[in-house]
VOGU-3710 file (C-alpha; in Angstrom, 3 decimals, decimal comma):
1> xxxxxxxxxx> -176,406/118,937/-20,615  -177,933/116,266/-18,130  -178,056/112,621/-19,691  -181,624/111,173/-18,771  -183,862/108,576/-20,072  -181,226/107,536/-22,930  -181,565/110,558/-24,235  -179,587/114,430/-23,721  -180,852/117,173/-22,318  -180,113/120,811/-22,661
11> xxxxxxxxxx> -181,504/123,889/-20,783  -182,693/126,248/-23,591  -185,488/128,889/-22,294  -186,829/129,826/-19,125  -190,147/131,782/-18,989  -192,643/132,593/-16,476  -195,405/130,054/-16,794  -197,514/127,802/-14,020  -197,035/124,354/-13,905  -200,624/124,084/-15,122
21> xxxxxxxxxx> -199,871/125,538/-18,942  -196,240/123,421/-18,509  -198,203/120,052/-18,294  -200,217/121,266/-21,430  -197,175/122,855/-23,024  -195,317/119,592/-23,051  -198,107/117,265/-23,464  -199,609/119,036/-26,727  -195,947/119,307/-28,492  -195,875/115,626/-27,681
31> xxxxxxxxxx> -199,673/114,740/-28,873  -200,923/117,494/-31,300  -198,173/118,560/-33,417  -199,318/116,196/-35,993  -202,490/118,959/-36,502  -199,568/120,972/-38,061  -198,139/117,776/-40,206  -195,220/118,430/-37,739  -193,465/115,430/-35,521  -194,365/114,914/-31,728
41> xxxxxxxxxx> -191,753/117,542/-30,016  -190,231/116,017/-27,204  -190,140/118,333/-23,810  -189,017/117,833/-20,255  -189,893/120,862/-18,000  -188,675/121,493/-14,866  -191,255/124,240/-12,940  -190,135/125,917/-9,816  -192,787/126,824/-6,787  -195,646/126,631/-9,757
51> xxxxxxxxxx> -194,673/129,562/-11,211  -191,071/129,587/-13,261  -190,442/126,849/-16,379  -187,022/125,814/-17,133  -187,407/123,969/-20,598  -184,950/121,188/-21,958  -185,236/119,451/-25,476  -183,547/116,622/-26,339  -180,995/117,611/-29,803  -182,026/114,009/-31,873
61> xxxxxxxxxx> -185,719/114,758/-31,327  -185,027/118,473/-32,244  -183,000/117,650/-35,197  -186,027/115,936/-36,723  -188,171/118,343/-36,106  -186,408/121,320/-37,477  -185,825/119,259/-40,651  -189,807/118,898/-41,241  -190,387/122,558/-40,362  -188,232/123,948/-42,942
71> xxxxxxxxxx> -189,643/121,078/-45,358  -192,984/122,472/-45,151  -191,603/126,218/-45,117  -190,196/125,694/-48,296  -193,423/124,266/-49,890  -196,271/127,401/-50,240  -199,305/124,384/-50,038  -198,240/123,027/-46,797  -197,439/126,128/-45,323  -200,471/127,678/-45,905
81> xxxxxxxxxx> -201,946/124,694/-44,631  -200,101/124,579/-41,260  -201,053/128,968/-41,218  -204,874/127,903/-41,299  -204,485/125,292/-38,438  -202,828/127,823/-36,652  -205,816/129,927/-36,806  -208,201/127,193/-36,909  -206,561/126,038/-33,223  -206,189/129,627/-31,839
91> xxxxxxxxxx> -209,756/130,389/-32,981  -210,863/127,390/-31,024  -208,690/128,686/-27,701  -210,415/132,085/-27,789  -214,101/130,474/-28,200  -213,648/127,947/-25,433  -211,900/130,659/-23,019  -215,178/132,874/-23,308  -216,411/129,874/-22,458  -215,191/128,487/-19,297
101> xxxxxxxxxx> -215,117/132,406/-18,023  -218,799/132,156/-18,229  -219,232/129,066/-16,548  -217,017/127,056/-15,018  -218,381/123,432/-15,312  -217,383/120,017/-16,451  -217,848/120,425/-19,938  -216,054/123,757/-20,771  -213,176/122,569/-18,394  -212,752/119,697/-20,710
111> xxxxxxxxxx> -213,401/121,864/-24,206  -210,932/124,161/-22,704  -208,122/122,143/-21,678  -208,670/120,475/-25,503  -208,812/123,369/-27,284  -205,347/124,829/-25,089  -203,733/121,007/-25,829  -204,337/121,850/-29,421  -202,524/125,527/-29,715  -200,068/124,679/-26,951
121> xxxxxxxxxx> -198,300/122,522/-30,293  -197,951/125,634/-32,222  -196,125/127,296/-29,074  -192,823/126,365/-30,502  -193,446/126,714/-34,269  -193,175/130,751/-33,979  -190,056/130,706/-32,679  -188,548/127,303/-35,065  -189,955/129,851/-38,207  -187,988/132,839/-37,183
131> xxxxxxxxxx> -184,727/130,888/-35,955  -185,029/128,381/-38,671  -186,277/130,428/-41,555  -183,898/133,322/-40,749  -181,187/131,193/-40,982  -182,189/129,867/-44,553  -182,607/133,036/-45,700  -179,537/134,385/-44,689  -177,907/131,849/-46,388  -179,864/132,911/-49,724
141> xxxxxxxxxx> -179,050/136,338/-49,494  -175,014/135,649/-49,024  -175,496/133,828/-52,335  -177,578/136,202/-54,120  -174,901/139,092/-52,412  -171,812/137,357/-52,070  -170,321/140,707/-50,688  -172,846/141,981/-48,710  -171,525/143,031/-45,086  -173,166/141,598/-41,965
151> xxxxxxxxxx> -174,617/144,988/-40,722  -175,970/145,284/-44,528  -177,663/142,085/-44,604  -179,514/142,279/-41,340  -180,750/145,738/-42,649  -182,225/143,766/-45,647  -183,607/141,010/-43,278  -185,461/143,293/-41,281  -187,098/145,208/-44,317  -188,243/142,466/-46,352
161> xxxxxxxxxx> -190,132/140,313/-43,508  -191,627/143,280/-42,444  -195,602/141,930/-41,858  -198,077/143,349/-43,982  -200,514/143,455/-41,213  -200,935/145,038/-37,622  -200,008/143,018/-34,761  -203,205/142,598/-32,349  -200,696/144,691/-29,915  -200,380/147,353/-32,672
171> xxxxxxxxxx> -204,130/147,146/-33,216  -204,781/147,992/-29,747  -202,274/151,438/-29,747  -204,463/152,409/-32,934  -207,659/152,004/-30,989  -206,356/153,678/-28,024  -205,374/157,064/-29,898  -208,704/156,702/-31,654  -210,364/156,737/-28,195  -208,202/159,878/-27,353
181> xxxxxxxxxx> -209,095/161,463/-30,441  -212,277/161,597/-30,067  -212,086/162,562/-26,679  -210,652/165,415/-27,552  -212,487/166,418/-30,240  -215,309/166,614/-27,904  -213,943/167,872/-25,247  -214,206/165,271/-22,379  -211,267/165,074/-20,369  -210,592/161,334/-19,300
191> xxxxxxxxxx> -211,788/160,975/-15,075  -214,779/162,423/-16,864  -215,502/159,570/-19,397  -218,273/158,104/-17,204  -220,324/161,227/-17,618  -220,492/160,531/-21,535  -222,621/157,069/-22,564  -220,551/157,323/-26,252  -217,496/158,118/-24,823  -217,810/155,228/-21,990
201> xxxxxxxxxx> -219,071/152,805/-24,477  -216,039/153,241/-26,628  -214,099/152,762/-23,510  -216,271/149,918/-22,400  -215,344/148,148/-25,760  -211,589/149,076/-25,614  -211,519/147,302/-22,158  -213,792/143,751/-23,260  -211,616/143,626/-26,519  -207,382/144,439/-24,768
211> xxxxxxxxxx> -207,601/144,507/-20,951  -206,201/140,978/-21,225  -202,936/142,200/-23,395  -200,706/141,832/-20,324  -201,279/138,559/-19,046  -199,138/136,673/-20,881  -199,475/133,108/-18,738  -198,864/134,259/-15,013  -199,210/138,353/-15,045  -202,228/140,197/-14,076
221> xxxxxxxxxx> -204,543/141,985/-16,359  -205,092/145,645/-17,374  -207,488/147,145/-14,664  -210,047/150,353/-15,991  -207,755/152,763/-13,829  -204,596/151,134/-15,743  -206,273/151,986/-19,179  -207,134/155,176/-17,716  -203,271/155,858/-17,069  -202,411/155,065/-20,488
231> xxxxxxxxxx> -204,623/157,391/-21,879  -203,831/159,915/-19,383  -199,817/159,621/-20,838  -200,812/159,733/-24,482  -202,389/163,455/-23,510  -198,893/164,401/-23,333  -198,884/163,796/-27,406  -200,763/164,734/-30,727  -202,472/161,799/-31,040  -203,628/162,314/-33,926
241> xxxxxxxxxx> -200,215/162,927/-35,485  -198,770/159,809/-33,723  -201,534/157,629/-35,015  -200,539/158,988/-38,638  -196,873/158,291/-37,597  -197,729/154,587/-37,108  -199,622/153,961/-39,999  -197,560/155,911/-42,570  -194,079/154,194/-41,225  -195,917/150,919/-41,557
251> xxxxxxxxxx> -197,283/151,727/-45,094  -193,789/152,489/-46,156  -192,112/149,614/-44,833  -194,729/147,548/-46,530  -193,979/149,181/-49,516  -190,159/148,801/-49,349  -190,612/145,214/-48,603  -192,478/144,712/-51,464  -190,184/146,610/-54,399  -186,990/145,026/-52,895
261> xxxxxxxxxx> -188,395/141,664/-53,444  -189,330/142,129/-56,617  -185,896/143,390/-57,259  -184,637/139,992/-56,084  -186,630/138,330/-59,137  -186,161/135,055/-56,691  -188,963/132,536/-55,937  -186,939/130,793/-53,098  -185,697/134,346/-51,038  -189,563/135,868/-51,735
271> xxxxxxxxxx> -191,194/132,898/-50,288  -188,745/132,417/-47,027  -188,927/136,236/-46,701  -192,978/135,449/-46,478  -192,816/132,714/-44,437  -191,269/135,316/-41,776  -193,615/137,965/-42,408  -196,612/135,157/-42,001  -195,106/133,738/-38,854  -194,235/137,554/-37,385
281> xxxxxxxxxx> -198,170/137,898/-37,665  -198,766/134,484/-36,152  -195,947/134,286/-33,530  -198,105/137,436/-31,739  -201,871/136,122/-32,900  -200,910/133,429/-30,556  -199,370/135,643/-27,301  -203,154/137,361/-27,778  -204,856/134,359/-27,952  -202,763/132,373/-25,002
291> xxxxxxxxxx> -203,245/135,911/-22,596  -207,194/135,554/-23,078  -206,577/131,386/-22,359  -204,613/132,151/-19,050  -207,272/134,765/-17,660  -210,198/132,287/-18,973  -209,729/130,077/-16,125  -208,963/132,078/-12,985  -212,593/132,225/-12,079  -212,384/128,529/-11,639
301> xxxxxxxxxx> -209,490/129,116/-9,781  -210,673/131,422/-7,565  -213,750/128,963/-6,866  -211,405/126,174/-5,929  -209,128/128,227/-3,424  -212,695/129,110/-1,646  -213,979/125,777/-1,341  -210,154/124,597/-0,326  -209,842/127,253/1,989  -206,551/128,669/0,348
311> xxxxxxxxxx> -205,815/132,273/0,694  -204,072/132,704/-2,795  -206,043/131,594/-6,018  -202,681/131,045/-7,870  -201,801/127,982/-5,429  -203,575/125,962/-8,426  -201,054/126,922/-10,324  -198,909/123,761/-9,273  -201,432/121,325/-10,039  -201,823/119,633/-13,202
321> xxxxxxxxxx> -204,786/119,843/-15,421  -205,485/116,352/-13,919  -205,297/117,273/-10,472  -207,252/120,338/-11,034  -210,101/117,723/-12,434  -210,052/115,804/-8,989  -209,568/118,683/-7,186  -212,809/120,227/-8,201  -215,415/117,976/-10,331  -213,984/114,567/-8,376
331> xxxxxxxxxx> -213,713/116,403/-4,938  -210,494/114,671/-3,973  -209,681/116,737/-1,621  -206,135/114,819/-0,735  -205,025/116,577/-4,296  -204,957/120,579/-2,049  -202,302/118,235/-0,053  -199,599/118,250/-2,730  -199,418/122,014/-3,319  -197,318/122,393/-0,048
341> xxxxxxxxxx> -194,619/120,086/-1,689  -194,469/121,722/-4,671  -191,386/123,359/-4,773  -189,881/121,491/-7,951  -191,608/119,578/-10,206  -190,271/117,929/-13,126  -193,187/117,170/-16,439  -191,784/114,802/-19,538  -193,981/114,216/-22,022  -196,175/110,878/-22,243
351> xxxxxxxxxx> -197,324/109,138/-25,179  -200,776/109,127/-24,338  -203,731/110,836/-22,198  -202,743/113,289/-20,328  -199,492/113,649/-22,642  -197,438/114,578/-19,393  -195,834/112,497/-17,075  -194,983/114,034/-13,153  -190,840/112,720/-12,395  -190,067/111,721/-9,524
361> xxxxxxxxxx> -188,010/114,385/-6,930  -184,971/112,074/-7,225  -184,885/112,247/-11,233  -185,223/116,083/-11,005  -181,954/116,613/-9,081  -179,517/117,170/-11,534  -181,480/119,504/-13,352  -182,192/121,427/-10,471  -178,474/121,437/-9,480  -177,790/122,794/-13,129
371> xxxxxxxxxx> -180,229/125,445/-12,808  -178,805/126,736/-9,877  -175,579/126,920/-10,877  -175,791/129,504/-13,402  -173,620/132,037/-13,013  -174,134/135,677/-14,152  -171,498/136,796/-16,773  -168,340/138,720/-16,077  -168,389/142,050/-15,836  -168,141/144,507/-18,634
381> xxxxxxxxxx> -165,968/148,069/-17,863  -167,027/151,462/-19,042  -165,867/151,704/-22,903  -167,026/147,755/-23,245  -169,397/146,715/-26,030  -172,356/144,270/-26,237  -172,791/142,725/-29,827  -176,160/141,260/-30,941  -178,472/141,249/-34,092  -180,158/143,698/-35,508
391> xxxxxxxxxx> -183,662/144,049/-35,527  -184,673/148,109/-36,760  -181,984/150,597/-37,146  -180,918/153,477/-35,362  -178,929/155,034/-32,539  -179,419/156,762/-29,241  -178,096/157,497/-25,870  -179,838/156,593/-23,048  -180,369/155,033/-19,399  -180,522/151,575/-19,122
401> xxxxxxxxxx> -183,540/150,124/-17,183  -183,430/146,189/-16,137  -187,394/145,330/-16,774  -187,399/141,560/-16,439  -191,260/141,432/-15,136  -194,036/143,935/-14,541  -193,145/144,577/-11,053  -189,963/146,467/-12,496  -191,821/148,899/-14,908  -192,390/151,427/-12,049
411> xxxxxxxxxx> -188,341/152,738/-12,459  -188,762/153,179/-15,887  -188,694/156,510/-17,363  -189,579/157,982/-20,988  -186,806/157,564/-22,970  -184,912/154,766/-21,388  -183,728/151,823/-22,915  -185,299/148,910/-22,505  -182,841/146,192/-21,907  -184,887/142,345/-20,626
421> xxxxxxxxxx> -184,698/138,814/-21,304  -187,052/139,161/-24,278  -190,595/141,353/-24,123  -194,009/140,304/-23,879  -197,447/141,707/-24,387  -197,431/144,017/-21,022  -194,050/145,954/-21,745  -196,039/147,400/-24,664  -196,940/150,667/-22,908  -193,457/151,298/-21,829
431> xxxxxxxxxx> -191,723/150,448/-25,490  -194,296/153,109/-26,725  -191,947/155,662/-24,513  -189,140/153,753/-24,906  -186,029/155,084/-26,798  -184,722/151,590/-27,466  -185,065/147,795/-27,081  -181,826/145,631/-25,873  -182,757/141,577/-25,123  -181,048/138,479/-24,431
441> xxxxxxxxxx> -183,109/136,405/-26,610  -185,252/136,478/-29,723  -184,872/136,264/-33,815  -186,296/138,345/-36,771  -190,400/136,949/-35,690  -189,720/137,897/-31,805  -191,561/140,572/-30,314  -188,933/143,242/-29,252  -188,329/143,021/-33,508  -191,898/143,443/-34,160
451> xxxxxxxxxx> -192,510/146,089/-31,903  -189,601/147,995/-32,924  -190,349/148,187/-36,673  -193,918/148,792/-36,273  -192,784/151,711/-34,051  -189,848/152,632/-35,872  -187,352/152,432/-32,982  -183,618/151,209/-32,509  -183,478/147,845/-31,300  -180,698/144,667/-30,869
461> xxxxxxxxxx> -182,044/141,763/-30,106  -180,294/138,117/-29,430  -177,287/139,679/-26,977  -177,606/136,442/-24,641  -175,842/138,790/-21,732  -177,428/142,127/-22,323  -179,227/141,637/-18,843  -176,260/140,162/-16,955  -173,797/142,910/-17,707  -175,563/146,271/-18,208
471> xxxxxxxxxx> -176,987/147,923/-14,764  -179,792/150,128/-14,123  -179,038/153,499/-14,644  -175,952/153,073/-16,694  -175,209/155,464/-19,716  -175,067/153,539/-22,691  -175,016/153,841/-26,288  -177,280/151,627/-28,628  -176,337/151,991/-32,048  -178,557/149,584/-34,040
481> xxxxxxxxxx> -176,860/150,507/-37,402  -174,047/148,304/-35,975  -175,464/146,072/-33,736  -173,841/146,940/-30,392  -174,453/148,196/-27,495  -171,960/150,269/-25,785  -171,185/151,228/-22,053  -170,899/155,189/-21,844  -170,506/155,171/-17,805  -171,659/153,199/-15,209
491> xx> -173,765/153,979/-12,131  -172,413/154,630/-9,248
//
């Protein structure tokens, strides 16, 4: 906790996001929340070489806030109205991305870095729903159950918030096997697709519509020969069967979620259980729409480190959006200057255009001094056990694989478990061969949860240590019916 500006200051996520989105992140929390009939969220980033956010909130600001999110939660006409900004805002993101792709100028620039201000505000409503919400309805259900076991309840959590529509990530595994269905039913194996105009106009569309999927805000895209690999591994499978698979187990669990509400007969427990389901759908509308934003403007990028004479595009990831204005439309060319010095920056929120404010090195100290001295946890011994909350039952034995960014997902193996900080769009073709998903982080709306219902696979979510204390290539035991993870034997 570092005491600055009057005000506390705790560490509470880091993620993997340029100082560019940061300066948006904070300054549309601070600006545009209002477009959700939300309070200005108060954030103070700290961004290391660009590229890695530390995020702190202040606990009065976030007290407020919370309070008004579960306010309009709890009222079906406001919710739905903060659900249609939410698309409204994301909608807007997606047109002025296609945009600025297509030409880089002035104008678009501006629509673009509007249009991002405007969804960046609905960043942290996702995960306030499924932290917030969650916790309400828990509290419901020990009323309505005053017996119920914990194990028990998180089962009943996790069937009736289950989303009544596809993720966009789901969407884009059923359009994959559709591609390798049909080309198999004619026959075409996949290096030959180019020799087919249907078959490489299906492709053609796959790629336009997902190749963005993995980008999250800093990774790199799909490439044709990566798509090309994913199809190759699905040849290993009945496709056609698997497709069934997936949209038979999410039929069911639609269904289930739907009788045991009714059997609830209980307005307040059906309408937080569909405020999760709604922001499950939202909380990955948004990773889509914010992995199309943060590939919309690398052309631009790429055109500035030319004209700067840079030899890596993503040195514009430490300016601001300000800077990059100068930078390119202003031609202030003392702005390429600062990137050299841009080791640690610090970003607190303003209360007016740009909605960001750079600290000063001296101010940023003691956060930096904090960050760096977290330790790992202590070390767990073979027979030890990992507790954390369960997202979609089961149980299976496994090797653990550390996959903390896409660089890592070359030691991964089919059937390993999974065990990160929290996934992201681009694990999604390894938690297809996964056989389980352990994170740190994450609540009933996070990804790892989504992913694991929609493919029917164990997975614990919210360990906080998962990460620190299991190795690769340890023998462990997930049993999702319990919520723990347990250490088999270690690696040698």
């Amino acid at each position: 906790m570092i005491r600055f500006r009057n005000k506390n200051w705790e560490l509470t996520v880091t993620r993997n996001m340029s100082l560019f989105q940061s300066c948006l992140d904070v300054a549309g929390h601070f600006l545009c929340s209002k477009k959700y009939g939300l309070p200005a969220y108060e954030h103070l980033f700290v961004v290391k070489n660009g590229s890695i956010m530390f995020a702190h909130h202040s606990q009065d600001n976030s007290d407020n806030y919370h309070k008004k999110i579960c306010e309009i939660c709890l009222n079906p006409a406001k919710f739905g109205k903060l659900q249609s900004a939410y698309q409204k805002h994301g909608n807007n993101l997606l047109g002025a991305s296609d945009a600025l792709e297509k030409k880089a100028g002035e104008r678009e620039y501006k629509n673009y870095i509007k249009a991002n201000l405007n969804l960046s505000a609905g960043l942290y409503i996702t995960t306030a729903i499924g932290r917030l919400v969650h916790g309400l309805l828990v509290d419901k259900l020990r009323l309505y159950y005053p017996n119920i076991g914990q194990n028990e309840l998180e089962f009943l959590v996790a069937e009736i918030t289950y989303p009544p529509k596809h993720t966009p990530l789901v969407e884009s595994r059923l359009d994959l096997l559709d591609l390798c269905i049909y080309l198999r039913k004619h026959g075409i194996k996949t290096n030959n697709i180019k020799k087919f105009p249907k078959a490489s106009e299906i492709f053609e569309k796959y790629y336009a519509k997902y190749h963005f999927v993995p980008v999250n805000f800093n990774e790199d895209p799909w490439t044709r020969k990566d798509i090309m690999k994913q199809l190759m591994a699905l040849n290993k499978y009945d496709c056609k069967k698997e497709k069934e698979n997936i949209l038979q187990n999410h039929k069911e669990k639609i269904k289930i979620a739907k009788r045991k509400l009714k059997e609830k007969k209980n307005a307040e427990i059906t309408q937080l259980a569909e405020v999760l389901q709604v922001g499950t759908i939202l909380n990955e509308y948004r990773k889509y729409v914010f992995c199309r934003a943060s590939l919309a403007y690398r052309p631009l990028f790429k055109e500035i480190a030319l004209d700067n004479e840079s030899k890596d595009w993503r040195d514009c990831w430490k300016l601001t959006p300000e800077e990059i204005f100068k930078l390119h439309f202003e031609n202030d060319k003392k702005i390429a200057r600062i990137i050299k010095n841009r080791d640690w920056t610090g970003i607190i929120y303003a209360d007016a255009l740009p909605g960001y404010k750079i600290l000063t090195k001296k101010e940023i100290v003691p956060f930096i001094d904090e960050i760096n001295s977290i330790k790992d946890e202590d070390k767990i011994s073979v027979g030890g056990e990992i507790k954390g909350m369960i997202a979609n039952k089961g149980k299976i034995v496994g090797t653990a694989k550390i996959i903390l960014e896409k660089k890592d997902f070359g030691k991964f193996k089919d059937g390993d478990i999974i065990v990160t900080a929290m996934t992201s769009v681009d694990f999604i073709p390894l938690m297809e061969r996964a056989g389980a998903f352990v994170t740190n982080e994450g609540g009933i709306t996070s990804h790892a949860s989504i992913v694991s219902r929609e493919l029917n696979k164990p997975c614990i979510i919210g360990t906080k240590i998962a990460t620190k204390v299991l190795h690769d290539g340890d023998l462990v035991e997930v049993d999702a019916d319990r919520g723990i993870i347990k250490i088999i034997k270690r690696k040698k």
